[in-house]
N, C-alpha and C positions, 0 to 999 in steps of 0.2 A: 328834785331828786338826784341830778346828774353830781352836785355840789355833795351828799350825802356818798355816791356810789366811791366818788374821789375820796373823800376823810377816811372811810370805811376802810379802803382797799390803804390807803397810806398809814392807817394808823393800825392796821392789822401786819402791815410788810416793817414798819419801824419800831414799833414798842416793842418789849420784851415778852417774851410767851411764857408763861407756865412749862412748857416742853421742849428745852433746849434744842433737842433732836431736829422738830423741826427748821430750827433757823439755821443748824446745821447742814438738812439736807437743802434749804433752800441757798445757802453761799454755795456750797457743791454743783447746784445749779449751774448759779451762776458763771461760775471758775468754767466748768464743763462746756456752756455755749462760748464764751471768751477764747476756750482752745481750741474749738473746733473752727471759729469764725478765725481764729489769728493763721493756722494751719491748712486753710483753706486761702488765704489771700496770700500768701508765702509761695505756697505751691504751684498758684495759678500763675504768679510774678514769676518763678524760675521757669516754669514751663514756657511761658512768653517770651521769658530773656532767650535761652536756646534756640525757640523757635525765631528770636529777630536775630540772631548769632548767622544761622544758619542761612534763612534767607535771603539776610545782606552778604552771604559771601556765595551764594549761589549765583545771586539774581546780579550779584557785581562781576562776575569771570566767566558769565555767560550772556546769547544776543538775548534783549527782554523780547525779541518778537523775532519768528523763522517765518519767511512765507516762502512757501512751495512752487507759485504759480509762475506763471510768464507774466510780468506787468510791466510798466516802466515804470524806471527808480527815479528820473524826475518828476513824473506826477506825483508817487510815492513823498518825495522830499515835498512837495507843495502840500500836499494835505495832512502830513504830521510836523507843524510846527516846534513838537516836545523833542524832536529825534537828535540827540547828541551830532549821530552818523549811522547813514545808511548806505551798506557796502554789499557787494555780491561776495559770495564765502562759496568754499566746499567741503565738504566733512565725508569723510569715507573709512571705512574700516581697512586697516591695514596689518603689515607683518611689519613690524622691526626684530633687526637681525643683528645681533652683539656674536661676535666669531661663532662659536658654533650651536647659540642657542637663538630660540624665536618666544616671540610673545604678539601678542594679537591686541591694536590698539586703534582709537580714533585717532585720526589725523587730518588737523584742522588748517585749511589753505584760506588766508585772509592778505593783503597788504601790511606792512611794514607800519604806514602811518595809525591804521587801526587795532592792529598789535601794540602799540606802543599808547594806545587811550585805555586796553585792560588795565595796563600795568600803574596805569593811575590809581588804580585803585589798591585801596590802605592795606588790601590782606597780603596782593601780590609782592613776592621778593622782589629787592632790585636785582637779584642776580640772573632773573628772567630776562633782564634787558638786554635780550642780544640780537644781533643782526641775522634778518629772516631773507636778505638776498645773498648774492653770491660770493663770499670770500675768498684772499687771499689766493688761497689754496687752489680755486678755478672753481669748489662745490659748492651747492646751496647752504644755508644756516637751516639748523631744525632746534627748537625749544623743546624740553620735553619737562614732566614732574618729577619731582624731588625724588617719588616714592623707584620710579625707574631708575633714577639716577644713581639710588641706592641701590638698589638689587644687581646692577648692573658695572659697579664701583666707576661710573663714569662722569667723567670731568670735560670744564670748560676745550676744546678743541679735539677731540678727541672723536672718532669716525664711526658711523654706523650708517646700514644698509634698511628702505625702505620698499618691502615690496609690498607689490597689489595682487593677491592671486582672483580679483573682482574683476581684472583687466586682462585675464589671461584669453588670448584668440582659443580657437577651435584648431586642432593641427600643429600648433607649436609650443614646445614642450620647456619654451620658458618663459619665467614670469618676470614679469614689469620689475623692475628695479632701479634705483638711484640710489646713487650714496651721498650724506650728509655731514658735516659736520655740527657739532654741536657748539650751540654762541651760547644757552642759554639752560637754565636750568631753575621752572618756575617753583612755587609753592604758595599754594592755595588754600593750602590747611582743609580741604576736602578731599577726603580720602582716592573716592572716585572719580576726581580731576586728574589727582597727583601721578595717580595708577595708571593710568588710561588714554592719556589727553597728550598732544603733540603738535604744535605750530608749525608749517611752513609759510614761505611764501605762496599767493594767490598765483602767478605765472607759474610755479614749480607745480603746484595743485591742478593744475587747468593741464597744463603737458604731459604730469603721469596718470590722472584718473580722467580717462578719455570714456569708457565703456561701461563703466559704475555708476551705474545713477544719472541726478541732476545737481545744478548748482540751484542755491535758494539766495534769499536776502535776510540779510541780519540786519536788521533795527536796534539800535541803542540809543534807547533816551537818556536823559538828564533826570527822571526820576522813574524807579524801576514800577513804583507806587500806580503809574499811569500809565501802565500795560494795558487791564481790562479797557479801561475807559479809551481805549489807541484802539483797540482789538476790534470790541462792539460799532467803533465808528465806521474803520477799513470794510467791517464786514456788511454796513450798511451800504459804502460807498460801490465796493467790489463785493455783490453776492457769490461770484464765483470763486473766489478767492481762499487757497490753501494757507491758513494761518494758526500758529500757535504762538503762547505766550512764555514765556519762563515759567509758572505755573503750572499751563499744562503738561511742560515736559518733563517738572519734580510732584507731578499731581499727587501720586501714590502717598510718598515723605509726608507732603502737608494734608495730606487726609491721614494721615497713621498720627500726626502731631497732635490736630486737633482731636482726633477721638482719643488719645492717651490724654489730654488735657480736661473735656468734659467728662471723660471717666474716673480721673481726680476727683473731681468735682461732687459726681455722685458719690464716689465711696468715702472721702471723706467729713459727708454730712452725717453717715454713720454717727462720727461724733457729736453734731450736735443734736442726734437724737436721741443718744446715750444721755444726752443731760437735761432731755427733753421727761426726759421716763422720770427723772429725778424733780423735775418739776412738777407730774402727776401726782407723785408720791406725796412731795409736800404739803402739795394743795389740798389733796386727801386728808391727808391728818390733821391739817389747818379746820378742813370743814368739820372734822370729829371733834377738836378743841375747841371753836364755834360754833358748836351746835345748838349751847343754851341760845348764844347770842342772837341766832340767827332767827331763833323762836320768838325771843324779844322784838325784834325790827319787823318779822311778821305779826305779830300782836297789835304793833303800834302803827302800823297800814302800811309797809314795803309788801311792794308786791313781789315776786319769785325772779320778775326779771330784772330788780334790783339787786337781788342777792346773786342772780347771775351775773349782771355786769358787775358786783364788788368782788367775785373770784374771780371773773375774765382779766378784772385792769390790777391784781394779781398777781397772775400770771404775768401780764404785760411790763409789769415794774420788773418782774427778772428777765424777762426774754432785752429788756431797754438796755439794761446796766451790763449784762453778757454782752449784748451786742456792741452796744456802745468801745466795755473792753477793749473788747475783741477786733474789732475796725481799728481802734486808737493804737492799740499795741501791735496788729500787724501792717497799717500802715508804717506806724514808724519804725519797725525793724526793715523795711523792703524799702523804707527812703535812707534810711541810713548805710544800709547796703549799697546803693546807688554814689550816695556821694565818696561815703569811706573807704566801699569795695572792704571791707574788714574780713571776710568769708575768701581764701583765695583756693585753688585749685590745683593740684600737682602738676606739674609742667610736665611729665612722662606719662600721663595716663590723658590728659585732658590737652584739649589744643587752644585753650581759653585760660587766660591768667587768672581771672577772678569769675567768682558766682555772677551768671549773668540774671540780671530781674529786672522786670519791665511790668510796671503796672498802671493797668486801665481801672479809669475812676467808675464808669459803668460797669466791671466784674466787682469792685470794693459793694454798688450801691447793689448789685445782686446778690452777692452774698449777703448782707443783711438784710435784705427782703424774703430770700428765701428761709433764712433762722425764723425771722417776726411770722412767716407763714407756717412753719412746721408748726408752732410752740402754738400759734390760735388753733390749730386744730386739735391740738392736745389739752387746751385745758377745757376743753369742751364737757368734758367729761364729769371731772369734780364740780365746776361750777353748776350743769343741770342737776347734778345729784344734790348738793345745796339748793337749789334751787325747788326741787320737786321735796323738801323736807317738812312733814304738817307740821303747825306751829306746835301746836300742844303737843306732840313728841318728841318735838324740839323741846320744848322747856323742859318736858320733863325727862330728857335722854339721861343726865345723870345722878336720878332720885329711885 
């Protein structure tokens, strides 16, 4: 019977109908899960592109691990083998003072040789490269973002004043201050680096933030990927131990990513239920134009749940050929974006030259499991009502 259910359903979806309509609505079908399945793998690919846009320039100009506590940094180095370099850092909120205006910024006190392993990395400017000890001139070097740079028309040598009002004593009515020149002038292409973010030296960090806080350790590995699996192990090693990851500290960003991403996801299947409805439809009328037929096959011993499995596989012949589509066409438009980059991006509005897209073969093999899933529960419908149809009112449906 199974060899019966297959000819039935193939030669009812390939020969020509009496009812144009129907073949009509069932290509519509088709075409409908095809665009919903191509628009669905597109959108999950740009949302990934971004999201790896983003994280590799986060997780690259920032430490992929801060710990808070008191430990030693050579046991430290013995037990993460992945660690690029493990340094002691300090970060403190401060004032920079450009003549007679202020702005309120982080300012990040590291060494010189660790300053200079950021800068390896492909997003930072060279013209970051400057000297974070003492110049010429007798002052410290300070780095700062572009986006200050700008606001503030300030260039390579050029002087500005950093105070600590975190350091300020009880009784004395003024506040910590140093002047710096500037060597360096980074650009991260994150907005809130560029705005915000300031390098000095780790000796000039350690002399003017005396009363602020504490000093932590920055961990930089060789791949930013192997934070958690560094984290979980520290945390195993040192249960007492104050630690976060790069993650943790843009936690908010990549949970707002991921939920605008799987929220894609759902509203875009919208469409392939819009052509899911249109599958209903055809099958319906397919069962109304078959109806003598199906009298017949019951007369001649098909039971009901043959005539149910020859609507179900169906249905299945169009949810196959949509999907299939659908996979093939948007696979290939998000590889061919990949290699051609053909889609490019304003250079004043976007800080990315081309559409970025990255696609996972496990979101392609989801989205076509979740079509093949909508589309079985939908043709459920027409095929019991063919199914549950008496034979003799079947033969005689139009006499």
């Amino acid at each position: 019977m199974s060899q019966l259910n297959w000819y039935m359903a193939r030669r009812y979806f390939f020969t020509k109908r009496s009812n144009r309509f129907i073949s009509l609505v069932g290509g519509i079908s088709i075409i409908g899960i095809a665009v919903g399945v191509i628009a669905l793998i597109i959108t999950m690919a740009i949302l990934n592109g971004f999201e790896r846009e983003v994280t590799r320039r986060i997780a690259n100009f920032i430490p992929h691990l801060v710990i808070s506590s008191d430990i030693d940094i050579d046991e430290l180095k013995t037990n993460v083998p992945e660690a690029q370099s493990i340094y002691w850092s300090t970060e403190r909120k401060a004032v920079l003072q450009v003549l007679d205006d202020n702005m309120v910024l982080n300012v990040r006190a590291i060494d010189q040789e660790y300053w200079d392993q950021v800068l390896t990395d492909q997003y930072a400017d060279t013209n970051a490269a400057g000297r974070l000890t003492r110049t010429e001139f007798g002052l410290p070097g300070i780095v700062i973002g572009a986006a200050v740079a700008d606001k503030y028309f300030l260039t390579l040598g050029d002087t500005v004043a950093v105070q600590s009002p975190l350091d300020a004593r009880p009784g004395l009515f003024r506040i910590p201050q140093r002047h710096f020149v500037v060597t360096g002038i980074f650009k991260s292409d994150i907005f809130d680096f560029d705005r915000s973010l300031a390098i000095i030296a780790y000796t000039e960090g350690r002399r003017m933030f005396k009363s602020a806080g504490k000093e932590v350790i920055h961990i930089q590995l060789n791949d930013f990927n192997q934070a958690r699996a560094v984290k979980s192990r520290l945390i195993n090693l040192f249960p007492e131990i104050e630690l976060s990851s790069w993650y943790d500290q843009h936690k908010t960003l990549f949970d707002a990513m991921r939920m605008e991403k799987w929220g894609s996801f759902i509203g875009l299947n919208m469409i392939i239920l819009i052509a899911v409805f249109n599958i209903v439809s055809s099958l319906m009328m397919l069962v109304l134009e078959k109806t003598g037929d199906i009298g017949i096959l019951r007369v001649m011993g098909a039971h009901s749940t043959n005539i149910r499995k020859i609507f179900n596989l169906q249905g299945l012949i169009v949810a196959f050929f949509g999907v299939v589509l659908g996979v093939a066409g948007g696979t290939a438009l998000v590889l061919s974006q990949t290699y051609y980059q053909w889609v490019t991006l304003p250079d004043d509005i976007y800080l990315i030259p081309v559409l970025p897209v990255e696609l996972y073969w496990h979101e392609v093999v989801l989205v076509g499991v979740v079509a093949f899933v909508i589309v079985l529960f939908s043709i459920r419908y027409p095929s019991n009502k063919a199914a549950k149809l008496a034979p003799l009112d079947a033969i005689n449906y139009k006499r």
